[in-house]
C-alpha positions as CSV (number, residue, x, y, z in Angstrom):
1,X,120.0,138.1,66.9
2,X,119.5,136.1,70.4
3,X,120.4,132.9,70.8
4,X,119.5,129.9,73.2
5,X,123.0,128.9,73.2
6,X,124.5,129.7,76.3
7,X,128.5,130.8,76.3
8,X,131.4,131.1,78.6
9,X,131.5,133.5,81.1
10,X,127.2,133.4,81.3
11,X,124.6,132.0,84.2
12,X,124.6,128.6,84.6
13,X,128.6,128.0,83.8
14,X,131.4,127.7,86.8
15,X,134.4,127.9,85.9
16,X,135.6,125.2,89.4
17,X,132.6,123.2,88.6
18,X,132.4,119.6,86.5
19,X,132.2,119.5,82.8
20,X,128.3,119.1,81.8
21,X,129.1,115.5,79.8
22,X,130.8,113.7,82.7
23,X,128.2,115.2,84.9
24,X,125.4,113.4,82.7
25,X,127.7,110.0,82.4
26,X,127.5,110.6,86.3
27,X,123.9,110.5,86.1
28,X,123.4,107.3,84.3
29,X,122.2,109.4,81.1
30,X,124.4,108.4,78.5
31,X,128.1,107.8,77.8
32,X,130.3,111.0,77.8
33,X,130.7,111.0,74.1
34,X,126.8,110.1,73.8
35,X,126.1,113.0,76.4
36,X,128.0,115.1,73.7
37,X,125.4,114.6,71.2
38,X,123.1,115.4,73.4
39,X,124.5,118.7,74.2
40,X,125.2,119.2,70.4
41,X,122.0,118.6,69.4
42,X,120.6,121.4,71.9
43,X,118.5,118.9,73.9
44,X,120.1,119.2,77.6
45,X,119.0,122.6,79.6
46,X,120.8,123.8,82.9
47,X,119.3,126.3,84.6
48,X,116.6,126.7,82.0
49,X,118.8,127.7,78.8
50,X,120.1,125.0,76.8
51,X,123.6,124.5,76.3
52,X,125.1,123.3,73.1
53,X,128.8,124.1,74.0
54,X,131.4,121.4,75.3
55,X,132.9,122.8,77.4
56,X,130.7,124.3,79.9
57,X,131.2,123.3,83.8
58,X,128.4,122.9,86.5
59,X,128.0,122.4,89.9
60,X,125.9,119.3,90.1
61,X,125.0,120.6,94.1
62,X,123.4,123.3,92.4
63,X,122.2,123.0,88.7
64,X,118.9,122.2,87.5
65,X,119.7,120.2,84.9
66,X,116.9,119.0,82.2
67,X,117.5,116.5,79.1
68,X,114.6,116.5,77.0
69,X,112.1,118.2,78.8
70,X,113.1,115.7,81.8
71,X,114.5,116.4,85.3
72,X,117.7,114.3,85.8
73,X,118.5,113.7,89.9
74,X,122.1,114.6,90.5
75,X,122.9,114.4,94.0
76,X,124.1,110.9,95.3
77,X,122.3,110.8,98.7
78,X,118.6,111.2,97.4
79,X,116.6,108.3,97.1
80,X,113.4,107.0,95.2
81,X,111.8,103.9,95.6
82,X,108.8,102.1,94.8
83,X,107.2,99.9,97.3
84,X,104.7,97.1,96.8
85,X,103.0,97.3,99.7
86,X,101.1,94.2,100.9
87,X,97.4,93.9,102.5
88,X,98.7,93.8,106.7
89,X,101.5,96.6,106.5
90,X,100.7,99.9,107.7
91,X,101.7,103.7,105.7
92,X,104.1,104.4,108.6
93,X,107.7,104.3,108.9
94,X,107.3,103.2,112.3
95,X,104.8,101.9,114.7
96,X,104.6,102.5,118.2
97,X,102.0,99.5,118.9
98,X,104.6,97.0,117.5
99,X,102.5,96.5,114.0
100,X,104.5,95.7,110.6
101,X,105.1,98.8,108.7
102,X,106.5,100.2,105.7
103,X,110.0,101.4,108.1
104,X,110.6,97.3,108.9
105,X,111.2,97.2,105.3
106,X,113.9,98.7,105.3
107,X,115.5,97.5,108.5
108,X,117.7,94.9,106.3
109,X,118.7,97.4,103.2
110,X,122.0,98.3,104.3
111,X,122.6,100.4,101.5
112,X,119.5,102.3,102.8
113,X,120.9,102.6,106.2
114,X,122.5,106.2,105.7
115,X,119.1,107.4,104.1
116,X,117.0,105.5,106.3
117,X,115.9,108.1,109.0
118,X,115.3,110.8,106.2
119,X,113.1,109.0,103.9
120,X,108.9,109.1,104.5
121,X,106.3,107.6,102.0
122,X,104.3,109.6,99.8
123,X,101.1,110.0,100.8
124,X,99.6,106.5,102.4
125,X,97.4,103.4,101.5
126,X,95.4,102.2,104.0
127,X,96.3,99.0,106.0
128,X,94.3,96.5,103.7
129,X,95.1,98.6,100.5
130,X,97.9,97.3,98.4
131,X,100.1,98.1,95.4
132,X,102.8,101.3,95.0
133,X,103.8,103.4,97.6
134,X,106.7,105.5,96.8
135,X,109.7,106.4,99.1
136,X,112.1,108.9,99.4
137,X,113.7,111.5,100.8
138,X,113.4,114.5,98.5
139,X,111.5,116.6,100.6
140,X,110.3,119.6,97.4
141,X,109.0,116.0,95.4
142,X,107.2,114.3,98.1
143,X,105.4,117.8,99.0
144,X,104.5,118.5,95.9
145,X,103.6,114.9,95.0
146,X,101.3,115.1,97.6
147,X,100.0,118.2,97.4
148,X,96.3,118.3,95.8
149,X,96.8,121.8,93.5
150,X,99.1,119.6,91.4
151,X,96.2,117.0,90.4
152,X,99.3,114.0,90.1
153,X,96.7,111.2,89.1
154,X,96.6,107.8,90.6
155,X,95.5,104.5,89.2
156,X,93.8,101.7,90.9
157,X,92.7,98.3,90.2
158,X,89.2,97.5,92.3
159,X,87.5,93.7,92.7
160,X,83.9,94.9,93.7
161,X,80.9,93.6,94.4
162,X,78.2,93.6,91.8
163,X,77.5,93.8,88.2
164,X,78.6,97.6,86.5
165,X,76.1,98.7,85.4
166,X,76.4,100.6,82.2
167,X,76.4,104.4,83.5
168,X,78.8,103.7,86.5
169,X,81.6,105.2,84.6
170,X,79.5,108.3,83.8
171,X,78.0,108.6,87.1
172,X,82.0,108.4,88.8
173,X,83.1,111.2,86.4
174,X,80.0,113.3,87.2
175,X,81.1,113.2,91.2
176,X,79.3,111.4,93.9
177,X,78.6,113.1,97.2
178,X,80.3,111.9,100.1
179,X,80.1,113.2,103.5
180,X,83.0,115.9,102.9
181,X,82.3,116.6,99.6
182,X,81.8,115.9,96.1
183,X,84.4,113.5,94.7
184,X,85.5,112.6,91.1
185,X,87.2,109.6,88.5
186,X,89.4,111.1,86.0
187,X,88.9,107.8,83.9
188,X,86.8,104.9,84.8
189,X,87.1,101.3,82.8
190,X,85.3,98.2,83.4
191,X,88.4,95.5,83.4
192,X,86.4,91.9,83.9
193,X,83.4,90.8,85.4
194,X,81.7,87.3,86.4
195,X,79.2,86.4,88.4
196,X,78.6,88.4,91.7
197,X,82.1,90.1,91.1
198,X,84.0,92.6,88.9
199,X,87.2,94.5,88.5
200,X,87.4,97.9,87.2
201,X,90.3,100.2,87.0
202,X,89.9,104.4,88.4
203,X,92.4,106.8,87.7
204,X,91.6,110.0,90.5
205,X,94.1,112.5,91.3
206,X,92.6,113.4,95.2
207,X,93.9,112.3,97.6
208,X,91.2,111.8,100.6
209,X,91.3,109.2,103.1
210,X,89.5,105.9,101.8
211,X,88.1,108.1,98.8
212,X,88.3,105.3,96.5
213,X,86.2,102.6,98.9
214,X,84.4,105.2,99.9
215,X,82.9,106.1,95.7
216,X,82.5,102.6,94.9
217,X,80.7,101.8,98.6
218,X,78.4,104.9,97.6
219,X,77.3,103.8,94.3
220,X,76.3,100.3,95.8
221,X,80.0,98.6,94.9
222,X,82.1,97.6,97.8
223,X,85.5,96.8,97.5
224,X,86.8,93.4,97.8
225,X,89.8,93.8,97.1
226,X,92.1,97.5,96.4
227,X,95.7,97.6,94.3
228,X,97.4,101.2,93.5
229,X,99.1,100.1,90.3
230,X,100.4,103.5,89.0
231,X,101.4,107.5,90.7
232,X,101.8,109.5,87.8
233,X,104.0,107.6,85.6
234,X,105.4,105.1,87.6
235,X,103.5,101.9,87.6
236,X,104.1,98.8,89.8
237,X,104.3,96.3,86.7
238,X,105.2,92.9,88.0
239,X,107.2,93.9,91.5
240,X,106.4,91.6,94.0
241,X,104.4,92.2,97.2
242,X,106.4,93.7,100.1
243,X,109.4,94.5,97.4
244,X,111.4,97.5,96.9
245,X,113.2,99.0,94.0
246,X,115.1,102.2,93.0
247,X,113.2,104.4,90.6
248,X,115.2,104.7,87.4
249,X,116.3,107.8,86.1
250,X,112.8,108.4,83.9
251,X,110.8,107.5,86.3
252,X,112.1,109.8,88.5
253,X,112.1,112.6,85.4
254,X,108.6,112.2,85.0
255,X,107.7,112.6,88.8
256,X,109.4,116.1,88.8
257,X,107.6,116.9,85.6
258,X,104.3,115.8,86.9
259,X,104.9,118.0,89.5
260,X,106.7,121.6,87.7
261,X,110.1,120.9,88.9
């Protein structure tokens, strides 16, 4: 009878490579003896076969290594971070007319400095959008991150002008025609609304320059005001504007499983 245990001697174990628990403490997953139980309880995959056996050796250069369903980052020079960016700063790492942009940022991260000329944002907001951008400098991610065949939604918070009426929603998930196409809401929710103003949140997963200003501006809503709270799973929470921080180690998971890696 098979089994998805793997054993000596098969893919996925070197003998000159690091034992799969310390390689996980490494990782920030869990102790070595709570990486064990992991491992024992046939939860951590390398290569795509799950390993149950103690005593099997990786190269963490190489391995694919999963926990849970989850992609856990193993090399030491790959970064993620997430960026609030502020209304003023411009999607660039830098700018040849002298304007702020997301590269000054980073200018006084000296723990950065090494990573610095390798890392590029994913995908852009536009100079008076605010709210996440993310960093980095894991080339396969960001592509694919980017990319539209992998349908990575996006959430955004909107102050518009108006009163919603009560088919917006309906009329946004339908698609409205703009000048290079169709273009769609996943969700649509009506967050507040007073007099002469109201916020709504849009969750889209295309990418189009302006698309969001551009849907509400069509259906007789223009934006006052534009925040991307969330890619994916990673949301922007209470950051501060123009403040950086590394992803953690499930954030980053569910970024590579958003996108198939």
């Amino acid at each position: 009878m098979e089994s998805d245990e793997m054993t000596a001697g098969s893919t996925g174990h070197d003998p000159d490579g690091v034992r799969l628990q310390k390689v996980l403490a490494r990782a920030g997953v869990a102790s070595r003896r709570a990486a064990e139980d992991l491992i024992a309880q046939g939860r951590v995959q390398v290569d795509g076969e799950t390993v149950r056996e103690m005593g099997r050796r990786i190269d963490p250069d190489t391995a694919v290594l999963h926990v849970d369903g989850a992609r856990v980052t193993l090399r030491d020079d790959q970064v993620y971070l997430a960026l609030n960016k502020p209304v003023g700063l411009h999607s660039t790492m830098s700018d040849d007319l002298g304007r702020p942009c997301v590269g000054d940022l980073l200018a006084d991260r000296v723990e950065l400095m090494n990573a610095a000329q390798r890392l590029f944002h994913v995908g852009r907001l536009d100079v008076e959008t605010e709210g996440l951008l993310l960093l980095t400098n894991d080339g396969e991610l960001g592509h694919r991150l980017m990319h539209p065949s992998y349908e990575v939604p996006k959430t955004y918070l909107a102050e518009v002008e108006g009163k919603i009426a009560r088919d917006l929603g309906r009329r946004l998930r339908d698609g409205v025609e703009l000048d290079d196409g169709v273009a769609r809401v996943d969700t649509f929710k009506l967050v507040d609304m007073v007099p002469g103003r109201s916020t709504v949140q849009l969750v889209l997963h295309e990418g189009r320059k302006h698309i969001v200003r551009r849907m509400l501006a069509e259906v007789g809503h223009p934006v006052q005001r534009l925040v991307r709270t969330a890619v994916g799973e990673v949301r922007l929470g209470n950051q501060k504007p123009g403040k950086l921080r590394p992803l953690d180690r499930v954030e980053v998971g569910s970024l590579y499983k958003a996108v198939g890696l």
